[in-house]
C-alpha positions as CSV (number, residue, x, y, z in Angstrom):
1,X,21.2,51.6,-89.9
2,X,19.1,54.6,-89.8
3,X,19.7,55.3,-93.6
4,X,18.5,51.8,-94.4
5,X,15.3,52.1,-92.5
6,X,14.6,55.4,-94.7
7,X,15.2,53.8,-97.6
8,X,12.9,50.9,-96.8
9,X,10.1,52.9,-95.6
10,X,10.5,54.9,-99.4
11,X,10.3,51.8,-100.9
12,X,6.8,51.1,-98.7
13,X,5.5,53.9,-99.0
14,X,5.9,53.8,-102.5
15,X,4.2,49.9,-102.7
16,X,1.6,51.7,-100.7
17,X,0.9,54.6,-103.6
18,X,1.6,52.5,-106.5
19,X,-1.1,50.1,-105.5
20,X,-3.7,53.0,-105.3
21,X,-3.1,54.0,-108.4
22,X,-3.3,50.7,-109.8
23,X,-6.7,50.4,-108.2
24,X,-7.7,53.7,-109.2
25,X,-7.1,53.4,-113.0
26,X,-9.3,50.1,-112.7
27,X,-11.8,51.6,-111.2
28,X,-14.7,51.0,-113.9
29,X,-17.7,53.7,-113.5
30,X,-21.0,51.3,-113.8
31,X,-23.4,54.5,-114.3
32,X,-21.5,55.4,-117.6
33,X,-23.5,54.5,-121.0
34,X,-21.3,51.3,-122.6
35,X,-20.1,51.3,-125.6
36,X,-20.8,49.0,-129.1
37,X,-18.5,48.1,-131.8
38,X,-18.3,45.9,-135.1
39,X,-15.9,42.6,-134.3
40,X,-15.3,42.6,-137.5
41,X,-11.5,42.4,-140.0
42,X,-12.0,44.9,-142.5
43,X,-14.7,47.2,-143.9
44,X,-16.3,45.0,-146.1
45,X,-17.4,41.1,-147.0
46,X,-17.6,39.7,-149.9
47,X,-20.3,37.4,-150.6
48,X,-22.1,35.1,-153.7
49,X,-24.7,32.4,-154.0
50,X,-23.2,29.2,-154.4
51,X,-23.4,28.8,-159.1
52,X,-23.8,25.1,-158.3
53,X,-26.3,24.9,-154.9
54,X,-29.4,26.8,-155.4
55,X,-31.0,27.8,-152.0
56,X,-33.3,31.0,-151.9
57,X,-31.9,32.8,-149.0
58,X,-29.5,33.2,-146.8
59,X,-28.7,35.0,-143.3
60,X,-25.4,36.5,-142.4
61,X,-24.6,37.3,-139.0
62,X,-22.6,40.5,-138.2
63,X,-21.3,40.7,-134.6
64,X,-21.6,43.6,-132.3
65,X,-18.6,43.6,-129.0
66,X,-20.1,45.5,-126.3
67,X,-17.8,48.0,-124.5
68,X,-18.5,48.1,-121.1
69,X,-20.4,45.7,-118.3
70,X,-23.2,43.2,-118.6
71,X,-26.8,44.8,-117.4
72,X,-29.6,42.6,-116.1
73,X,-32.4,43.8,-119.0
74,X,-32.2,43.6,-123.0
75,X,-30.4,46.0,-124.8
76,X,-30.7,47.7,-128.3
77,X,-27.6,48.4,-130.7
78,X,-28.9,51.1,-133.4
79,X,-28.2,50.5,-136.7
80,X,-28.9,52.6,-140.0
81,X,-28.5,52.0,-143.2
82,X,-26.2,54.2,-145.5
83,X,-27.8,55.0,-149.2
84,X,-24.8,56.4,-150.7
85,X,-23.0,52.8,-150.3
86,X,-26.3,50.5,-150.8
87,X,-27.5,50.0,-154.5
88,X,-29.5,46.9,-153.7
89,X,-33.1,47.3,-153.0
90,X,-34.8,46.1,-149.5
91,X,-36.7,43.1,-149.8
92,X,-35.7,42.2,-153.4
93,X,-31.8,41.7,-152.2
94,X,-31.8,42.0,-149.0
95,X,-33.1,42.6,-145.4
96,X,-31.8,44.7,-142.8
97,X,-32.8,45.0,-139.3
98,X,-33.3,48.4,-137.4
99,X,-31.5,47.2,-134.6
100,X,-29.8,44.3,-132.8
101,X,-30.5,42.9,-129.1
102,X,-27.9,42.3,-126.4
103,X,-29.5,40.3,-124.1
104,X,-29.1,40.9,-120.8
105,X,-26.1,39.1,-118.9
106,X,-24.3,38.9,-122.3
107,X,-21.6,41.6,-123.6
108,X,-22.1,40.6,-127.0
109,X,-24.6,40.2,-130.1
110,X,-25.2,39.8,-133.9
111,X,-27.3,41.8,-136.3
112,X,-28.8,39.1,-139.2
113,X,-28.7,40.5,-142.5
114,X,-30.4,38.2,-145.2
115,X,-29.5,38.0,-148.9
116,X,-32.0,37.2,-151.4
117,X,-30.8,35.3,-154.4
118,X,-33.6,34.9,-156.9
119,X,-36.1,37.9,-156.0
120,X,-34.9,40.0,-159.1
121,X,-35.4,39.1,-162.3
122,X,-32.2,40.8,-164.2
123,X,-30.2,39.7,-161.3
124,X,-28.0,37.3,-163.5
125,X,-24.4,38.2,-162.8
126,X,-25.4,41.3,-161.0
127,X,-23.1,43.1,-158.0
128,X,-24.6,45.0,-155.8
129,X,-24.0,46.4,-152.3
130,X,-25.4,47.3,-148.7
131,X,-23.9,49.7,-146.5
132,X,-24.6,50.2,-142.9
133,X,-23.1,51.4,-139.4
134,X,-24.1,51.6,-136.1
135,X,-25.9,54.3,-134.5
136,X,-26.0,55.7,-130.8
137,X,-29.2,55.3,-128.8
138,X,-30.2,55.7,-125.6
139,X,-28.1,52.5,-124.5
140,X,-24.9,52.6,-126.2
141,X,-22.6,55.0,-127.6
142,X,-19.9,54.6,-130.0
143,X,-16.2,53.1,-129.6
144,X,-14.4,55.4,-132.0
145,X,-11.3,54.3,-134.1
146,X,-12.9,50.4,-133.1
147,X,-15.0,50.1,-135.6
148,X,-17.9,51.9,-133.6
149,X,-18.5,54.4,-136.4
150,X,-17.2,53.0,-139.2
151,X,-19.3,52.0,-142.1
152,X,-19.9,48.6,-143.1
153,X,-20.5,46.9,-146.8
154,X,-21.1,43.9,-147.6
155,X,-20.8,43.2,-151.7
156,X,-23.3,40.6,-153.0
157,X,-22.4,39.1,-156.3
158,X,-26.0,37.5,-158.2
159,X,-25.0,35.1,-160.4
160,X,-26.8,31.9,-162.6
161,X,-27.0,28.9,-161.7
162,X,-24.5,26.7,-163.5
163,X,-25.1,22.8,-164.8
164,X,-24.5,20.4,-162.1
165,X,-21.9,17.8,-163.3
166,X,-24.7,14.8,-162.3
167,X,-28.0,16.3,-164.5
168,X,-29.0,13.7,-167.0
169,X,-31.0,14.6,-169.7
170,X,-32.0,11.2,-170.1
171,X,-33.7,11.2,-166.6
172,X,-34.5,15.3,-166.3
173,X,-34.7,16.7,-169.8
174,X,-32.8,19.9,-170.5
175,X,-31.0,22.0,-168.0
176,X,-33.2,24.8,-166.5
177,X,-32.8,26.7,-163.3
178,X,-36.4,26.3,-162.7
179,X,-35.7,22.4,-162.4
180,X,-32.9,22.1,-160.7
181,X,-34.6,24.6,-157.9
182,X,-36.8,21.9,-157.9
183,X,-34.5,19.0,-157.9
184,X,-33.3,20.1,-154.7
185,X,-36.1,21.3,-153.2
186,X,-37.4,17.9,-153.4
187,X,-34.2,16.4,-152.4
188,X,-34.7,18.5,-149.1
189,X,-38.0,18.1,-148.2
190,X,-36.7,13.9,-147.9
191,X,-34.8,14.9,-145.0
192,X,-37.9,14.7,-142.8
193,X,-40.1,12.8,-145.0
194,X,-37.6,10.0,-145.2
195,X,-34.4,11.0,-143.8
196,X,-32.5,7.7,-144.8
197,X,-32.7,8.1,-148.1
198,X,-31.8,12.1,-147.9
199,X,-28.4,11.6,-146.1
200,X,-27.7,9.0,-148.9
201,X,-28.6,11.2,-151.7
202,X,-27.0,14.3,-150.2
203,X,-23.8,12.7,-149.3
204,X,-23.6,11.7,-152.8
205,X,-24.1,14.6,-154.9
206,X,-22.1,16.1,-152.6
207,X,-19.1,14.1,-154.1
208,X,-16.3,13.9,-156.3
209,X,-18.3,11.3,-157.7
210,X,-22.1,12.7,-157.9
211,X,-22.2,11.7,-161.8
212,X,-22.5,8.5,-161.0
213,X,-26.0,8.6,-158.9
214,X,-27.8,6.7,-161.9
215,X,-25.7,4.4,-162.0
216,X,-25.8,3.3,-157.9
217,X,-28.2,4.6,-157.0
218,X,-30.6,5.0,-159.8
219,X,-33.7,3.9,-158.4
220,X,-34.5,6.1,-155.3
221,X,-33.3,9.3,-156.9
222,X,-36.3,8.4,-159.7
223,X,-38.5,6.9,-157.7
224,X,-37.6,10.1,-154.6
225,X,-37.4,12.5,-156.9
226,X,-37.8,12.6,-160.4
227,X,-41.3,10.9,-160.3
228,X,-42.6,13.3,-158.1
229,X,-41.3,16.2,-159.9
230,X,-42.7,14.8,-163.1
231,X,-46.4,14.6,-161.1
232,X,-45.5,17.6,-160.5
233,X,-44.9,19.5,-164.0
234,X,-47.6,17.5,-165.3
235,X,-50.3,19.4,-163.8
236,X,-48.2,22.3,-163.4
237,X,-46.5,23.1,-166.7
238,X,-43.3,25.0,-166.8
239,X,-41.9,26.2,-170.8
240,X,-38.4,25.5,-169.0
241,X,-39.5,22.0,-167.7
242,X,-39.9,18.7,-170.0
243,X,-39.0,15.8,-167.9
244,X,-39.3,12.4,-169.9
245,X,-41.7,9.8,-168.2
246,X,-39.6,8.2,-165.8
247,X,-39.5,4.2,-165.5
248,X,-40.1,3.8,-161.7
């Protein structure tokens, strides 16, 4: 009986220290400077403007994991551009921030990177990169071998715009890129000017079956956008530009 109490009080005694040490190791030290990290698969992204949807600009967000406990102020990830992996040029490609803002109760953020698509004039077809990492400041170090000091690229491929499927010469004239920027610049500006009509025309050249707008729906997309457009061009001539009259 005496050699079974001895055993139990090892094995309580051992409960005892085990759950030390298990409260111990989890232990977290709040004074210690946290730490930030890419959440990101890989060391690169690919990206390309749409050959089909023209839009000016675009904003990528790259997120940032924070290491560490939530504070109850703002907080500033570093971040610093690397020139021997960037060959596009600031502001004509793209635009970088110095730093990204972890807000305070939050663990987590995103740096926004925009991409310019029409800003250089040779871009047609051109690839060109940005490179960037995170840098230590006075509120965060780096994780290492979590993507704390790792570089990051992302690859931007330039490229023309290619002929929609639905232009009509008979309505637009020739294809241009000037005119189709146009088209849907138009075409967006209805979604507060008259929002009905928008989400129909939209929805539709959207589709499998956007060649077949002049035929259903021929009169708002003149009267909507093709008429203004040729206001437009009329006192603002374009050499790309030569829409016929339109009938509406």
């Amino acid at each position: 009986m005496k050699h079974i109490n001895s055993i139990n009080w090892w094995i309580v005694l051992g409960i005892v220290l085990f759950s030390a040490c298990s409260r111990d190791y989890l232990r977290y030290d709040t004074s210690q400077k946290d730490g930030a990290y890419w959440t990101l698969v890989g060391d690169s992204l690919p990206y390309g403007f749409s050959s089909t949807y023209l839009i000016d600009s675009t904003s990528l967000n790259i997120y940032i994991q924070v290491m560490g406990m939530p504070r109850d102020y703002d907080r500033a990830v570093g971040v610093e551009l690397i020139d021997s992996l960037t060959t596009g040029e600031e502001n004509i490609h793209y635009f970088l921030g110095k730093e990204a803002i972890v807000k305070a109760g939050e663990v987590e953020t995103s740096l926004p990177l925009t991409l310019y698509r029409n800003r250089d004039p040779e871009a047609s077809f051109k690839r060109v990169s940005i490179g960037f990492r995170l840098k230590a400041n006075e509120d965060f170090d780096l994780v290492p071998g979590m993507g704390g000091s790792a570089p990051y690229r992302v690859i931007l491929q330039l490229q023309q715009v290619a002929r929609p499927g639905w232009w009509s010469d008979t309505y637009l004239g020739s294809f241009s890129e000037e005119l189709y920027g146009a088209f849907m610049k138009q075409l967006a500006s209805l979604e507060t000017t008259n929002p009905t009509i928008y989400k129909t025309l939209y929805s539709y050249l959207s589709g499998w079956n956007a060649s077949y707008i002049w035929q259903n729906y021929e009169y708002v997309t003149v009267k909507y956008i093709v008429h203004p457009l040729y206001d437009y061009y009329q006192e603002n001539p374009h050499p790309d530009v030569n829409i016929p009259m339109p009938k509406y």
